[in-house]
C-alpha positions in Angstrom: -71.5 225.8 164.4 -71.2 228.4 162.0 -67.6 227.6 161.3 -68.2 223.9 161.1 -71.1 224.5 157.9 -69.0 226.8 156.2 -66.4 224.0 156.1 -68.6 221.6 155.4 -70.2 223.3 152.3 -66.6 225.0 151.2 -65.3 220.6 151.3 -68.8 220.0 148.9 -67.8 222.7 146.7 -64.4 221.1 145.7 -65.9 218.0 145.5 -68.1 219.1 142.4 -65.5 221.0 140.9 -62.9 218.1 141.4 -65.5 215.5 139.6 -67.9 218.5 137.6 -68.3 215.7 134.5 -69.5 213.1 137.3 -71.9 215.7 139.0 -73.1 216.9 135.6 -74.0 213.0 134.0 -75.6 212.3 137.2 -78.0 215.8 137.1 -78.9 214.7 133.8 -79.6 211.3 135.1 -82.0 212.6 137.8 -83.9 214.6 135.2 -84.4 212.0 133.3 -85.6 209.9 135.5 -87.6 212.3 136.7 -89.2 213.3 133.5 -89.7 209.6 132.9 -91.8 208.9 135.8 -94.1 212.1 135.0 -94.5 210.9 131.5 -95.8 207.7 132.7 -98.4 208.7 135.0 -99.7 211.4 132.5 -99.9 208.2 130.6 -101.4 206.0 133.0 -104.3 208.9 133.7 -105.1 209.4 130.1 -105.7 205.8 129.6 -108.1 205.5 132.9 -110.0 208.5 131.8 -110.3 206.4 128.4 -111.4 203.5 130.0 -114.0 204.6 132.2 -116.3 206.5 130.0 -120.3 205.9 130.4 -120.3 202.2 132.3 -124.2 202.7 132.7 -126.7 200.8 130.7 -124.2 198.6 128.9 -122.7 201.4 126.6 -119.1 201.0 125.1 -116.7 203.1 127.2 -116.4 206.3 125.5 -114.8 209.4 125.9 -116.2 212.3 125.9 -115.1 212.9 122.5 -114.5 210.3 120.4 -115.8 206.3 120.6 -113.1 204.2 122.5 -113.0 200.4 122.4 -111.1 198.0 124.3 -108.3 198.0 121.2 -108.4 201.8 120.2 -107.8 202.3 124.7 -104.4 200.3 124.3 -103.8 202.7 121.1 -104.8 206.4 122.1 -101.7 207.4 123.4 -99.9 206.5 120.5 -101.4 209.0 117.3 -103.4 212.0 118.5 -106.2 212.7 116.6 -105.9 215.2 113.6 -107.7 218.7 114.4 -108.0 219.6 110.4 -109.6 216.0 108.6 -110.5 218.3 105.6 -107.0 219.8 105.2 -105.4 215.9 105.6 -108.3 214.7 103.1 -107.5 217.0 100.3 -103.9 216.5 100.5 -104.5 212.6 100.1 -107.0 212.9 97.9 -104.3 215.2 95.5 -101.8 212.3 96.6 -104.5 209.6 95.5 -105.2 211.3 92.2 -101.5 210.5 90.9 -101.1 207.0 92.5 -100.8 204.3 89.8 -102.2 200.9 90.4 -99.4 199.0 88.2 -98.4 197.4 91.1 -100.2 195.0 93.5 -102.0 197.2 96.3 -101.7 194.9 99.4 -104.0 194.6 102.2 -102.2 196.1 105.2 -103.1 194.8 108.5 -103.3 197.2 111.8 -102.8 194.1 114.1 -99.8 193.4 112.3 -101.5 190.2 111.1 -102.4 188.8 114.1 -105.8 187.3 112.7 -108.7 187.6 115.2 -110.5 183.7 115.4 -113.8 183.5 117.0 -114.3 179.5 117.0 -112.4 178.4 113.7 -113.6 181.6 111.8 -111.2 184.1 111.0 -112.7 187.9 111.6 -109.3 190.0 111.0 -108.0 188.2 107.2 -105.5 189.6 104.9 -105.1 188.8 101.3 -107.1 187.3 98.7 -110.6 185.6 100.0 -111.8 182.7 97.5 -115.1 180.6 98.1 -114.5 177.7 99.0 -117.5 175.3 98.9 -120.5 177.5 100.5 -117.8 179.3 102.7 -115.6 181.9 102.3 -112.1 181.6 102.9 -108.5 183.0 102.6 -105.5 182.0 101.0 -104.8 179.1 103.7 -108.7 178.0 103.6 -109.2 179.1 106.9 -112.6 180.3 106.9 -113.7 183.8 106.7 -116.3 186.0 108.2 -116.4 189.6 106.6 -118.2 191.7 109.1 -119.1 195.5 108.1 -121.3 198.9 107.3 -122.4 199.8 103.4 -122.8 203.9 102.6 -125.8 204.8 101.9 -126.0 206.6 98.1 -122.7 207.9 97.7 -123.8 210.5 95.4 -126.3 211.8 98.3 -123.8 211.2 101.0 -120.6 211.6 99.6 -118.9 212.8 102.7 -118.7 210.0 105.2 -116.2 209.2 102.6 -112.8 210.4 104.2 -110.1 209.0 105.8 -110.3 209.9 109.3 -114.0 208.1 109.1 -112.7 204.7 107.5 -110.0 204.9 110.1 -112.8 205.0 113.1 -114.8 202.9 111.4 -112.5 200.2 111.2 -110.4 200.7 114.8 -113.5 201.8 117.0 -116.4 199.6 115.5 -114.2 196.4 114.1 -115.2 196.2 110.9 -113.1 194.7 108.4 -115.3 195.5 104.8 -117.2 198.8 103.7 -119.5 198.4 101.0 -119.9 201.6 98.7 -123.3 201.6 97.6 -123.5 203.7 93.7 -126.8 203.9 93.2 -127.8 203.4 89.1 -130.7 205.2 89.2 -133.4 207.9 91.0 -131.8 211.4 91.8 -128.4 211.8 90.2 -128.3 208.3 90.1 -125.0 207.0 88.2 -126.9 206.1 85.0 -129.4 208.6 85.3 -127.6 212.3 85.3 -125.4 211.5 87.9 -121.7 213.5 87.0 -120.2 209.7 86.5 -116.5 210.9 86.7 -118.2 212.3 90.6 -118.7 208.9 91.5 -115.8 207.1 90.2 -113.4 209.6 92.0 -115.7 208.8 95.2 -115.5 204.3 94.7 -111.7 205.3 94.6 -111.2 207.1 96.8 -113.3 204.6 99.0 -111.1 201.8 98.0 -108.1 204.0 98.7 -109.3 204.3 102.4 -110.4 200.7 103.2 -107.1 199.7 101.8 -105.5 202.0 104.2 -107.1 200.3 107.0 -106.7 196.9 106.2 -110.2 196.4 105.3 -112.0 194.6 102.4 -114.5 197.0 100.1 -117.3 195.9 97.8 -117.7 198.0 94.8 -121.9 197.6 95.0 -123.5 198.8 91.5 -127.0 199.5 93.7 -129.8 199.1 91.2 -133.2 200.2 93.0 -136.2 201.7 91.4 -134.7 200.1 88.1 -135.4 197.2 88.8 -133.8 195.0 86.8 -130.6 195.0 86.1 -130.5 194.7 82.5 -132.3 197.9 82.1 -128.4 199.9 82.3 -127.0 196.5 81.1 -124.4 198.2 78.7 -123.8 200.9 81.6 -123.3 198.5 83.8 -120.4 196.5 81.5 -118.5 200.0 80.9 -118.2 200.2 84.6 -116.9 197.1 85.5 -115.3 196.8 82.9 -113.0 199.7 84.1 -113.7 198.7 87.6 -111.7 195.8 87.0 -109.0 196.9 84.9 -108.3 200.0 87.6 -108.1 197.6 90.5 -107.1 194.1 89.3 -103.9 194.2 91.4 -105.9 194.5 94.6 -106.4 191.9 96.8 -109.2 193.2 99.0 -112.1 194.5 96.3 -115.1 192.6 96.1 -117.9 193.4 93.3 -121.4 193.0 93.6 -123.0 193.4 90.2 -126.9 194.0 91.0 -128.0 195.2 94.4 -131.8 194.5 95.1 -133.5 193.0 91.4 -137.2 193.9 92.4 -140.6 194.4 90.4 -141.1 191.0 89.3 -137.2 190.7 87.8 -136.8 186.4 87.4 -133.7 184.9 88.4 -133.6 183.9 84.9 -133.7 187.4 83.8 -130.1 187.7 86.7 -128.8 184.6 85.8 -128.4 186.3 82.2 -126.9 189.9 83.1 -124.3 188.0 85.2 -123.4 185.9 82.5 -122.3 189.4 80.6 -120.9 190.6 83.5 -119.4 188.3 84.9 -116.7 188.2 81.8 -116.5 191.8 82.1 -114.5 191.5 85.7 -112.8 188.3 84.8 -110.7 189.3 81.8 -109.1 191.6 84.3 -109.3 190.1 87.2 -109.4 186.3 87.4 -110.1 185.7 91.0 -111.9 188.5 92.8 -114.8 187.8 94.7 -118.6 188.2 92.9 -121.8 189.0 94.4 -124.9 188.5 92.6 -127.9 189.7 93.5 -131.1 186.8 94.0 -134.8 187.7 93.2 -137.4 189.7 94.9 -135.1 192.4 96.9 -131.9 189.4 97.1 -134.5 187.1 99.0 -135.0 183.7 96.8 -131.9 182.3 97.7 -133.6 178.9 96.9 -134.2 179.9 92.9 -130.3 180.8 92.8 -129.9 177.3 94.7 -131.9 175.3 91.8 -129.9 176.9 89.0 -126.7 178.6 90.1 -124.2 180.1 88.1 -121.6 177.5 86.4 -118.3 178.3 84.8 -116.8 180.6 86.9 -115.4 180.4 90.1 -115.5 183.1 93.4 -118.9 183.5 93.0 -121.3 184.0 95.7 -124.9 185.0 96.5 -126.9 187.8 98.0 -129.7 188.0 100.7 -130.8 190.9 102.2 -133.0 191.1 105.5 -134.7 193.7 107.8 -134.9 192.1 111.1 -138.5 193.5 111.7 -140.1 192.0 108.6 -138.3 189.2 107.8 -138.5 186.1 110.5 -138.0 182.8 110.3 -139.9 181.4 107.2 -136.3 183.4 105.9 -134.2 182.7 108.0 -135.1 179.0 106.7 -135.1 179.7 103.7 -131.5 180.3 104.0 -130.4 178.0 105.9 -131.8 175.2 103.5 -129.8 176.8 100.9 -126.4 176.9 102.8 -127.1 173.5 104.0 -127.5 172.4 100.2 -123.9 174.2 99.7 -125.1 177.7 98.2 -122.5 180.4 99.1 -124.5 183.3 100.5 -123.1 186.8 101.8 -125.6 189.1 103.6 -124.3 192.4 101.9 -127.5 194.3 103.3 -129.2 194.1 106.8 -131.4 196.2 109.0 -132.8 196.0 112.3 -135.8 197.8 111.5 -138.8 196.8 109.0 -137.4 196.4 105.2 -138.2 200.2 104.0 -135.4 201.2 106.2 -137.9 203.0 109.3 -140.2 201.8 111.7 -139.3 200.5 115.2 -135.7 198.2 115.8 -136.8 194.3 116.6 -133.5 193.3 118.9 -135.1 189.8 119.1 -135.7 189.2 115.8 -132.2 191.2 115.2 -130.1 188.5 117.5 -131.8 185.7 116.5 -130.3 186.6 112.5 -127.2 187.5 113.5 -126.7 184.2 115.5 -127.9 182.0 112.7 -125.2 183.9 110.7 -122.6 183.2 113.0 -123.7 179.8 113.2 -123.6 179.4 109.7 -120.1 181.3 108.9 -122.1 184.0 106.8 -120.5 187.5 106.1 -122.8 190.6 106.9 -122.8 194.2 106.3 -125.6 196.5 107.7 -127.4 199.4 106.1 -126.6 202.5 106.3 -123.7 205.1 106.7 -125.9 208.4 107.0 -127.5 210.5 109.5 -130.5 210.7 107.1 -133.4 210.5 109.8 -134.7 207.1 109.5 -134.0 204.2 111.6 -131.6 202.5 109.9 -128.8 204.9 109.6 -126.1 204.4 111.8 -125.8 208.5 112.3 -127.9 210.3 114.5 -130.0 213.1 112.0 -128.8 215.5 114.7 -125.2 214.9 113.7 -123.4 217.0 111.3 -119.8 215.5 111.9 -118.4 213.0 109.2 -115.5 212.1 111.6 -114.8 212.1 115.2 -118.1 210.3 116.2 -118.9 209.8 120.0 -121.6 207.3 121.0 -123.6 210.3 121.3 -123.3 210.8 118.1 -125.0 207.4 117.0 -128.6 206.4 116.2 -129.9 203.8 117.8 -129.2 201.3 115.4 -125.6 202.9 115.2 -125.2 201.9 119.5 -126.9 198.6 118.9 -124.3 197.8 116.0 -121.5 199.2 118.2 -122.4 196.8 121.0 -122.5 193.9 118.3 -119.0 194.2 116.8 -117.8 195.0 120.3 -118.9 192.0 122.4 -121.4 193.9 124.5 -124.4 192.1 122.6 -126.2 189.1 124.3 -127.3 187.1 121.1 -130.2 184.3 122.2 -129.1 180.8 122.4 -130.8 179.7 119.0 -131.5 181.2 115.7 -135.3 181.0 116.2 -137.9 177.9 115.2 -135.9 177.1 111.9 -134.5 173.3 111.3 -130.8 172.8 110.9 -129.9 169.0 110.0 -126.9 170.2 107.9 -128.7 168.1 105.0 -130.5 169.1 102.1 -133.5 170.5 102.9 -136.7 170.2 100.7 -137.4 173.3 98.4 -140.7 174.8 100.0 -141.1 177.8 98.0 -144.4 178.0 95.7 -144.6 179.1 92.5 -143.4 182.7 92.9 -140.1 181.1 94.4 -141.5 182.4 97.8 -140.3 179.9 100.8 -143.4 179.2 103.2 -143.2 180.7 106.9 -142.2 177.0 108.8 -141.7 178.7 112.4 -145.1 180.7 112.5 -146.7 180.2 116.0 -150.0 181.8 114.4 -152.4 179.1 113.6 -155.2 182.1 113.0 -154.1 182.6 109.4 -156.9 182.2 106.6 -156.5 181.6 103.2 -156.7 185.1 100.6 -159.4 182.9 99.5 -162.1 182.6 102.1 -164.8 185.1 102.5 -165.2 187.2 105.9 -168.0 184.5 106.6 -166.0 182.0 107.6 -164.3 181.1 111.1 -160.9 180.7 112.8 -161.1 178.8 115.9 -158.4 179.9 117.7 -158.1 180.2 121.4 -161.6 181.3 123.5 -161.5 183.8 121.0 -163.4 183.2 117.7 -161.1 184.9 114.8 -162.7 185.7 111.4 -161.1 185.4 107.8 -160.2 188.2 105.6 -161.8 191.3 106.1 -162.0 194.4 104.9 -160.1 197.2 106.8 -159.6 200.6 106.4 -155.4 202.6 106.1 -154.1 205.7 106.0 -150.8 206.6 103.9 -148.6 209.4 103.7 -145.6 210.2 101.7 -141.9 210.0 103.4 -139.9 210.5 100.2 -140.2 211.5 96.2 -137.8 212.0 93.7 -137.6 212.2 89.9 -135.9 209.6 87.2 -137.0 208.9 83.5 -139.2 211.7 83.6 -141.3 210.0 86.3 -141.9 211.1 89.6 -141.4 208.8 92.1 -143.5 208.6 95.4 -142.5 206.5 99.0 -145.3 206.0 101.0 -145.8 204.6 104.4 -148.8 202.8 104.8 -150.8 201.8 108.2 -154.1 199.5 108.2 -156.4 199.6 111.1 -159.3 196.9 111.6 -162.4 198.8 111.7 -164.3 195.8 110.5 -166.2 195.3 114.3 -164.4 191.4 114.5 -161.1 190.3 115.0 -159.8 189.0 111.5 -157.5 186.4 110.5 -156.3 188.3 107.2 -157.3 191.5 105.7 -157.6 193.7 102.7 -157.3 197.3 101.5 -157.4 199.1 98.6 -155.7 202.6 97.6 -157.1 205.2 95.1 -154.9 207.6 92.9 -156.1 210.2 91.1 -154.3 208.8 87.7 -153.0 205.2 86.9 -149.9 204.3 88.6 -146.7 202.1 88.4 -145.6 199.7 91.3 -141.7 200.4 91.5 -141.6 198.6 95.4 -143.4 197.2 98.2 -143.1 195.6 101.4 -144.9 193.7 104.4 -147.8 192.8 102.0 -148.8 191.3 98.8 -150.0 194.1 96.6 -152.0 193.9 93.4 -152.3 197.2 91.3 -155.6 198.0 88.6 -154.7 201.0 86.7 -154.8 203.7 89.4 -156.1 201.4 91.7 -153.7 198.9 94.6 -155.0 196.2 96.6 -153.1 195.0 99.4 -153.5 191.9 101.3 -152.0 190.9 104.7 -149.1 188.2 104.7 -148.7 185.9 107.2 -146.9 188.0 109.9 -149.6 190.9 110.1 -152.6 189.5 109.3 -154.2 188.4 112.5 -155.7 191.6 114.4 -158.2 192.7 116.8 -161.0 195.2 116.3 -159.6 198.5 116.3 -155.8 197.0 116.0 -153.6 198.5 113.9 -150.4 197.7 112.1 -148.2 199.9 110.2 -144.7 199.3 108.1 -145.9 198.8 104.7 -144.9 200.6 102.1 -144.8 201.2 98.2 -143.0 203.4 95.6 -145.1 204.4 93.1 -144.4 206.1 89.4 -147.0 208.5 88.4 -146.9 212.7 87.1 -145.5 215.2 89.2 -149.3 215.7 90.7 -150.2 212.0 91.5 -152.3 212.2 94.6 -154.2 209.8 96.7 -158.2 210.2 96.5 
């Protein structure tokens, strides 16, 4: 036996050395194969392990480090995520600083063009974008629906700003445009002793990123406090003005000249600073995109409606919502003026109450983002931070600027996620607002403000009945305005134009014994104050005295009912106190 396997093996050992080359391809051959297959399951386990993430309660499927989304899953295994952002950021930015914009900066697509539709809207366009009636569209008039998140001050926040963010921002949430909000005034405020060059190097750098990614960017000159924007007016031309000539060549920057013009700013008063503005951009750039702000924190749509800007072409117009203030009177008062053919972009949104806290309305939230669908309308949402209010997208107890899990997000942030990734049931209609696709009748009074049509409250009085008369309402009897009592604290102060600067948020309770159908407070400084803001009531100041009276979505209230999200900014010395 012995004999026979020593032959046996002495006949296999010729063999080999007879055909060695043969053996030796074929060995390889085996490896390789071998090595193959290992790769593939490594592969196949990685991508699993992506995929299955947190499945409870509806979240995206996440790892646990990093947000994954159906598209980045199909992608992970391709570019491993850089361990030192800050070392890759510095070397680009160094690269940046020497880049020369002589030539056309095109808008590169990570989808290699393959344009994501949802009905006949294009979400995913490359190129130029031009308005095209009341819609936006690109090159091909395919309509376009710009989707996205704005910074928050980029002079407060300036390190969300990096490449690796922009990257997740645009692969793991969707989006396809980044707003980069400058502000013009409060704290180091561009045109009130902010380091200008700072912020300039920021906006490019901002551009340089969303171009990267294949996303659009608006370059948002965010007035605030000042109100109106002619206050900076010749600040405001030296910026676009090199705004334009820095970025002329590329395809995917949109500007929007005037951010929120508030404090009793006319749309006559915007109608003029766009019409020295507007020049500005256009000697440079003929067919860039323009936002322009509308009155009353870009609300009257309707005003812009009855006397829009002629002359120039690519021009569109700005409304701005938080879900838990604004309803339907709004939502109507939009959709009138996109029925009438007014091109409106939403290039601020929250789904909190409009001073940027107090609790998220998800009905009030879907019901705006499906008449927006509906109607075509691009929307970016408020705010890029982890600054600890509701509407940032970043949890306060998150220090990263990159590598975000859904952890990682505020609530807002996972409700947003769930939006641009599918996971969001939106309601079947946009609310109680009419939609006829005809011109719809101009119901705004005299301060351009539209009435509430889809109200369900019958129990509202007039500002002008006494607390004597009676609401029937129900088997309850509900009286008029009363008298009730608030308490206010301050959330926020800064300093501009040697002013201090005070935020307060303000919640009214009925005390009055009776439930009322409207009510009014009053609020006593200690020295004579100016109104800079307000919101969720109409507010009447008297030297160092303000009177606030319910509107129509939080007047009604029991005895002992409470009801908070109102708020003012107020201008007084650096010892302005409530007495």
């Amino acid at each position: 036996m012995q004999d026979k396997l020593r032959k046996t093996m002495g006949e296999i050992w010729r063999s080999i050395k007879k055909n060695k080359k043969k053996v030796i391809l074929a060995a390889i051959v085996v490896v390789a194969l071998v090595a193959i297959i290992t790769i593939l399951l490594l592969n196949r386990q990685r991508s699993v392990t992506a995929s299955a993430g947190n499945a409870s309660g509806g979240e995206n499927a996440v790892k646990n480090t990093e947000i994954t989304t159906p598209k980045e899953s199909a992608e992970a295994s391709k570019a491993p995520q850089e361990d030192d952002s800050s070392k890759n950021n510095n070397e680009e930015d160094k690269e940046g600083d020497n880049r020369e914009n002589n030539n056309e900066t095109k808008t590169e697509q990570s989808d290699n063009n393959n344009n994501q539709v949802v009905g006949n809207v294009v979400t995913n366009p490359s190129g130029r974008l031009k308005v095209t009636g009341s819609k936006l569209t690109d090159a091909a008039g395919n309509v376009v629906q710009l989707r996205g998140i704005s910074t928050h001050g980029i002079a407060w926040f300036p390190d969300y700003i990096n490449a690796e963010c922009f990257k997740e921002l645009h692969n793991n949430f969707g989006i396809n445009v980044i707003r980069l909000a400058m502000y013009t005034a409060e704290y180091n405020g561009y045109c009130t002793g902010g380091d200008k060059n700072y912020l300039k190097n920021l906006i490019d750098k901002g551009v340089r990123y969303a171009t990267d990614n294949g996303m659009y960017v608006i370059i948002d000159w965010h007035i605030l406090s000042d109100g109106n924007p002619n206050t900076y007016i010749g600040e405001a031309k030296q910026f676009f003005n090199e705004m334009a000539s820095k970025y002329a060549a590329n395809n995917n920057v949109i500007y929007e000249i005037c951010n929120e013009p508030n404090g009793g700013t006319s749309w006559q008063d915007i109608k003029n600073y766009a019409n020295e503005i507007i020049p500005v951009i256009r000697q440079y750039d003929k067919d860039a995109v323009i936002l322009v702000g509308t009155p009353n924190w870009s609300q009257y749509v309707d005003q812009a409606l009855a006397d829009s800007i002629t002359g120039y072409e690519n021009i569109m117009y700005t409304f701005h919502f938080y879900a838990a203030t604004h309803r339907d009177d709004m939502r109507q008062n939009v959709q009138n003026a996109v029925n009438a053919g007014l091109p409106v972009f939403v290039s601020e949104f929250g789904i909190c109450d409009a001073s940027g806290n107090g609790g998220i309305d998800e009905e009030q939230s879907g019901k705006w983002i499906k008449m927006l669908n509906d109607n075509q309308i691009s929307y970016v949402i408020w705010n890029l931070s982890n600054k600890n209010e509701t509407s940032s997208l970043i949890s306060s107890a998150c220090n990263k600027f990159s590598g975000f899990t859904v952890n990682d997000l505020s609530e807002c942030g996972k409700w947003f996620l769930k939006l641009m990734t599918g996971q969001l049931s939106l309601p079947e209609n946009a609310g109680n607002i009419s939609n006829n696709n005809q011109q719809s009748q101009n119901q705004s009074g005299n301060n351009g403000q539209s009435q509430n049509n889809g109200n369900s409250n019958n129990n509202q009085s007039n500002n002008n009945q006494s607390n004597t008369n009676q609401l029937q309402g129900g088997n309850q009897t509900t009286y008029g305005m009363v008298n009730v009592g608030n308490s206010a604290k301050v959330v926020n102060s800064w300093q501009a134009d040697g002013r201090t600067y005070y935020q307060y948020e303000i919640t009214v309770t009925n005390n009055s014994g009776k439930p009322c159908g409207s009510w009014k407070t009053q609020i006593t400084f200690s020295e004579n104050v100016e109104l800079k803001d307000k919101w969720n009531g109409n507010f009447e100041v008297n030297n160092n005295v303000i009177t606030i009276t319910s509107v129509d979505y939080n007047g009604t209230l029991t005895n002992g009912e409470s009801t908070g999200n109102i708020g003012i900014i107020v201008g007084g010395s650096s010892n302005l106190k409530i007495k």
